[in-house]
Every structure is written in structure tokens, then in C-alpha cells.
C-alpha beads as a LAMMPS data file, in Angstrom:
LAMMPS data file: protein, C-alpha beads

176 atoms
175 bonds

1 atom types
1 bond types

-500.0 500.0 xlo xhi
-500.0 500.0 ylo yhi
-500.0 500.0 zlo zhi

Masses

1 110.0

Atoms # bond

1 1 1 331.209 369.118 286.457
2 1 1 329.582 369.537 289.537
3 1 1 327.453 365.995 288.806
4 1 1 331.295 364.161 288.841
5 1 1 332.589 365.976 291.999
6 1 1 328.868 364.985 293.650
7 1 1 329.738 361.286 292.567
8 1 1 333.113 361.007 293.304
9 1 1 332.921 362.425 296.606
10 1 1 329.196 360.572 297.401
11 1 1 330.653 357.278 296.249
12 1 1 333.895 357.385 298.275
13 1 1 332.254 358.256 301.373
14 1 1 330.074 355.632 301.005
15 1 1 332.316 353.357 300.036
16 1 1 334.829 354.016 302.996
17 1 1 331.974 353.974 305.545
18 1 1 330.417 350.444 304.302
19 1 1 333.875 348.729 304.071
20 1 1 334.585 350.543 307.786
21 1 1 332.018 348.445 309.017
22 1 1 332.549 345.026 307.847
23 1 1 336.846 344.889 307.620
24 1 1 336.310 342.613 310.619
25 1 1 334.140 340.579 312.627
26 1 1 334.709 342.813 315.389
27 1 1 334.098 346.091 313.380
28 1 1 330.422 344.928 312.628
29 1 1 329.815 343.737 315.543
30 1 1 330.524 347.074 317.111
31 1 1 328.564 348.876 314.225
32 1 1 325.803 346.521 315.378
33 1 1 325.817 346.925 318.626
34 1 1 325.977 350.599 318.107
35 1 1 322.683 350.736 316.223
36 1 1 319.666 350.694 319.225
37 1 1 321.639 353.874 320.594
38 1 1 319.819 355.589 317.434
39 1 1 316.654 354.436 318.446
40 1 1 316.191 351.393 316.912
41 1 1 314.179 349.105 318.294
42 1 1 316.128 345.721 319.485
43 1 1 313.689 343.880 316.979
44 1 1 315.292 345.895 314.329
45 1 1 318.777 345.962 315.224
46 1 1 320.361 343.543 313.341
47 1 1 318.292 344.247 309.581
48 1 1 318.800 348.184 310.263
49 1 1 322.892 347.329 310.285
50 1 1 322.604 344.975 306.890
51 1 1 320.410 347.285 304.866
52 1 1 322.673 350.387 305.812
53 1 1 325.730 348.511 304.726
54 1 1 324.196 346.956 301.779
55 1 1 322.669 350.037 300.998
56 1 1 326.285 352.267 301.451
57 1 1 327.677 349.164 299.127
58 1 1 325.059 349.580 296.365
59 1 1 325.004 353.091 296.043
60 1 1 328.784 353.717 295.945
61 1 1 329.108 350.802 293.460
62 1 1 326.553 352.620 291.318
63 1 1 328.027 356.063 292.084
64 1 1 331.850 355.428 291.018
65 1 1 330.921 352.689 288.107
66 1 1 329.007 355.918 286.603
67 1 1 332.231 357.536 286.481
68 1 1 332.999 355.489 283.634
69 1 1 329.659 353.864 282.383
70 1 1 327.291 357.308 282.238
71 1 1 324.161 359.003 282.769
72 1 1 321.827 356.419 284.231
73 1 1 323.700 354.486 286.868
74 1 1 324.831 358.520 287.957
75 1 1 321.193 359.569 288.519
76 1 1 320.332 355.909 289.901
77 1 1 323.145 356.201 292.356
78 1 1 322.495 359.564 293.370
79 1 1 318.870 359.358 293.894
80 1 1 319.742 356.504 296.129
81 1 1 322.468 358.439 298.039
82 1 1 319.754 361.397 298.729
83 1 1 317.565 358.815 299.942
84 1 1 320.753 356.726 302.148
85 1 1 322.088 360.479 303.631
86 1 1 318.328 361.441 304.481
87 1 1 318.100 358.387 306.374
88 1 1 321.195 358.957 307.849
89 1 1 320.635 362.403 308.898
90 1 1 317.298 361.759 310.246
91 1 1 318.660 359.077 312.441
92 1 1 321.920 361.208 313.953
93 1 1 319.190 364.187 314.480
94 1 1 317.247 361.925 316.442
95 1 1 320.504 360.250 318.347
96 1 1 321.422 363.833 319.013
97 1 1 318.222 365.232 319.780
98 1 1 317.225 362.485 323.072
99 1 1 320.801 362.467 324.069
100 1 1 321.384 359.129 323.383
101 1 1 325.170 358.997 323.737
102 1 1 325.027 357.358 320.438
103 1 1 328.844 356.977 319.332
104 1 1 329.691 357.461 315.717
105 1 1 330.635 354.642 313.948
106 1 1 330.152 356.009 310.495
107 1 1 333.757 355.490 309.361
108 1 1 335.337 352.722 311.842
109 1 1 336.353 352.539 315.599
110 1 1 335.879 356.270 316.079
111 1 1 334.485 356.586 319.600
112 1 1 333.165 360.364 319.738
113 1 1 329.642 361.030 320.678
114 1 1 327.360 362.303 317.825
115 1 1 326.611 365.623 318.020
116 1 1 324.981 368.613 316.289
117 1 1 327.981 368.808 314.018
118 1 1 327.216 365.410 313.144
119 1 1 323.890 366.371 311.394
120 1 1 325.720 369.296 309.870
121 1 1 328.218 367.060 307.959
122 1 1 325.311 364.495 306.902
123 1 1 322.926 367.574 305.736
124 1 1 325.901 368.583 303.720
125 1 1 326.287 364.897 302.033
126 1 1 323.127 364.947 301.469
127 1 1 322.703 368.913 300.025
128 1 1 325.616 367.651 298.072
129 1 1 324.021 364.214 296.374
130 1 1 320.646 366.516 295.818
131 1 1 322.904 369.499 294.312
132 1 1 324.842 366.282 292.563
133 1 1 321.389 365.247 290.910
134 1 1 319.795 368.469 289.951
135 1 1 322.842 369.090 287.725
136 1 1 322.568 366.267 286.201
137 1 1 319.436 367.256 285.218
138 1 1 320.622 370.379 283.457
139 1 1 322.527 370.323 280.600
140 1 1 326.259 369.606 281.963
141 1 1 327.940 370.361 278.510
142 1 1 331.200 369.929 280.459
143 1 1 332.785 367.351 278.404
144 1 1 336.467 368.614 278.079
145 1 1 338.545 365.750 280.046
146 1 1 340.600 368.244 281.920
147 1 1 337.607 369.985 283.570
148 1 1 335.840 366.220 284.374
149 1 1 338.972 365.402 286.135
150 1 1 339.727 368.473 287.946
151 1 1 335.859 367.837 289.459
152 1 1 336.848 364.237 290.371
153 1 1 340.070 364.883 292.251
154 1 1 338.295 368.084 293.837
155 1 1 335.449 365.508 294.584
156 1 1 338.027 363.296 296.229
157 1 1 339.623 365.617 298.715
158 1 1 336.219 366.506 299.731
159 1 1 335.536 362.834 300.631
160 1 1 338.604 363.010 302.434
161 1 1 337.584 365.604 304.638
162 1 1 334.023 364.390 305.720
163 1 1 335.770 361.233 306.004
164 1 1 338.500 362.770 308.578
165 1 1 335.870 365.183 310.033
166 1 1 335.796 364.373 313.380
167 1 1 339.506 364.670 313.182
168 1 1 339.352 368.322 311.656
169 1 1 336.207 369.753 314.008
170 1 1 338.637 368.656 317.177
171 1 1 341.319 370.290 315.720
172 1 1 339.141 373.450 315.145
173 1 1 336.439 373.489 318.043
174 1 1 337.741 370.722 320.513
175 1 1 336.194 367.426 321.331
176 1 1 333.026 366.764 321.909

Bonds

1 1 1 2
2 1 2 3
3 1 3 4
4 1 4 5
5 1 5 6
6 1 6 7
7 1 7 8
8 1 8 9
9 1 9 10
10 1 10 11
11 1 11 12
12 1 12 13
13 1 13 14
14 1 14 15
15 1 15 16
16 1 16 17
17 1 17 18
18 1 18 19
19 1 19 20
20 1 20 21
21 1 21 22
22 1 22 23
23 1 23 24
24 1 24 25
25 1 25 26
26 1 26 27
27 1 27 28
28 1 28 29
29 1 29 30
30 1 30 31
31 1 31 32
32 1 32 33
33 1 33 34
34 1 34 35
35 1 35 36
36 1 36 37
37 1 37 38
38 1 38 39
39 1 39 40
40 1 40 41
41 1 41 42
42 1 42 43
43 1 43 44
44 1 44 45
45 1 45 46
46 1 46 47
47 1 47 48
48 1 48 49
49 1 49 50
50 1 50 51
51 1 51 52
52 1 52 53
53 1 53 54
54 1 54 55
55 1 55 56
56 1 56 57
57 1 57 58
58 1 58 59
59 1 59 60
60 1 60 61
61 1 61 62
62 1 62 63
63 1 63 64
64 1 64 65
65 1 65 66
66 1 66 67
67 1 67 68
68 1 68 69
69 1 69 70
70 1 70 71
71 1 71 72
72 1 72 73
73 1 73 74
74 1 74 75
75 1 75 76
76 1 76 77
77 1 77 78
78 1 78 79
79 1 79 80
80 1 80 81
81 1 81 82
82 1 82 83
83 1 83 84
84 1 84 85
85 1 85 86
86 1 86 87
87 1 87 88
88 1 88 89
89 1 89 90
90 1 90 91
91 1 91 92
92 1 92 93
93 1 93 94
94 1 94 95
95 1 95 96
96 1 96 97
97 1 97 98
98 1 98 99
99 1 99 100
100 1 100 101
101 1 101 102
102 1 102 103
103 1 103 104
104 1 104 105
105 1 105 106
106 1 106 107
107 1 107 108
108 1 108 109
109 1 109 110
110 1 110 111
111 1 111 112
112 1 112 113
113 1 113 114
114 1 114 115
115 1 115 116
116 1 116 117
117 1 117 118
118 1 118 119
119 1 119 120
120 1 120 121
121 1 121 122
122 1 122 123
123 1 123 124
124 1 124 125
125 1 125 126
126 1 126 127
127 1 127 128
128 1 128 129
129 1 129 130
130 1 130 131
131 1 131 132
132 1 132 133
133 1 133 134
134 1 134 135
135 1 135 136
136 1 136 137
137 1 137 138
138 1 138 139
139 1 139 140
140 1 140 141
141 1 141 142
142 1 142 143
143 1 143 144
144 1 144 145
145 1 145 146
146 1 146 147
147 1 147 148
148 1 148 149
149 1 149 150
150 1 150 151
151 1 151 152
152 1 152 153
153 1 153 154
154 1 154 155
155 1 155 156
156 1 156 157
157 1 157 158
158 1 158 159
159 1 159 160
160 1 160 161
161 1 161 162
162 1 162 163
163 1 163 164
164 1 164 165
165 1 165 166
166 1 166 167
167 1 167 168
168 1 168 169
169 1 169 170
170 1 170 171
171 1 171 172
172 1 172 173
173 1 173 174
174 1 174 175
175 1 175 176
């Protein structure tokens, strides 16, 4: 159960932040733009913003396709989501870190700065993805319908909420 909810909710996120970044012509080129802020080098720039989008494409097409298909493309998508939200959270730390002013475009137009909470919600996406993949490597005898659903609709709202975090952390501690 806990494998589905770590799928559902890895392959959603990723999903809505890779389709965030390409609805428009505009949208990527802001996402683009965006990208030396995390210290990418201007050499860089443009293949760092196609292999994060291609990678957020590939791994949520692997993650909810395993929903129905099984094991493999699960483990295959997770693996790859521990690898994308290591990345990720390596690159925000560093943002954060030389105080960059990076702005986070991880889900669209949003304009707030990164900051420490930031790395907090990507170390949780990825302690989720790794916590997502070690159960599948136990024996997840959870096969009654009921229960696998439950963990996908719980894995859902959780997806909802990372995706509307900024919106939730201003609500609770103010703006950045």
C-alpha cells in the first residue's frame, strides 16, 4: 500500500510540474530562463531545462502506467524519481544556500523565492519515492482493491498539497 500512495503521489507531481513547464511557449521560456539562477552554467542552460522535463515526463509516465501494468515499470519509475528529486534537491539546496534569488518555477508562473522550505518539500518527495521503493521491495501482500485504492486517493491529495505548497506555507508561516 504504501508502494501505490509513493506512485500515485510521485507520478502526479511529476507529471503536473513537467506539463507546468511546457503548456506554453512562454512557460518554458521562463522555466529556461530561470535555470542559471541554480547555478548552471550558461553553456548548460538550455540541456539542463530539456533533460529535467523529459526526465519529470518519463518518470511520471512510468510511475502512473505501473498503477495498472505492475511491479517493474513501479520500481523502474521510482528508482528514477529518487534519482530526479535528488537532483532536484541538490540543486534548490545550492540555489538556497548562495542566495541566488532563484524563483521557483517547479509548478508554473509561481514567482516566490526558493527557500529552506523548498529543500524541505523536495527531501520529502524524495524520502517518499525511496520509502515508495523499499516497500516494494518487501512483500506488499496488500492486494484487497479497497486498501490499493484508499493508498491511491490518499497518494493523490498528497500530490495536491506539495503541488499547492507554496500556497499552504504562506498561509501558515507568511511569504517568503
Amino acid at each position: 500500500m504504501l508502494s501505490t500512495g509513493a506512485v500515485v503521489l510521485c507520478g502526479i507531481v511529476l507529471l503536473v510540474s513537467a506539463v507546468s513547464k511546457v503548456r506554453s511557449r512562454s512557460d518554458y521560456a521562463e522555466f529556461v530562463a530561470s535555470v542559471p539562477a541554480f547555478g548552471i552554467p550558461a553553456r548548460w542552460t538550455r540541456l539542463f531545462a530539456v533533460l529535467t522535463v523529459v526526465a519529470e515526463f518519463a518518470t511520471a509516465a512510468l510511475l502512473l502506467a505501473s498503477v495498472f501494468t505492475g511491479y517493474w515499470p513501479a520500481v523502474a519509475g521510482l528508482a528514477l524519481a529518487v534519482g530526479v528529486f535528488g537532483v532536484l534537491t541538490a540543486v534548490v539546496w545550492r540555489a538556497v544556500s548562495r542566495r541566488s534569488g532563484a524563483v521557483c518555477r517547479c509548478f508554473g508562473r509561481a514567482r516566490t523565492t526558493l527557500a529552506h522550505r523548498h529543500i524541505v518539500r523536495n527531501a520529502f518527495l524524495l524520502a517518499v519515492a525511496a520509502a515508495g521503493l523499499a516497500a516494494l521491495s518487501l512483500v506488499d501482500s496488500a492486494t484487497d482493491p479497497a486498501a490499493l485504492w484508499l493508498a491511491a486517493a490518499v497518494g493523490a491529495v498528497g500530490a495536491v498539497l506539495v503541488v499547492r505548497f507554496d500556497d499552504l506555507a504562506d498561509l501558515v508561516a507568511g511569504p517568503v
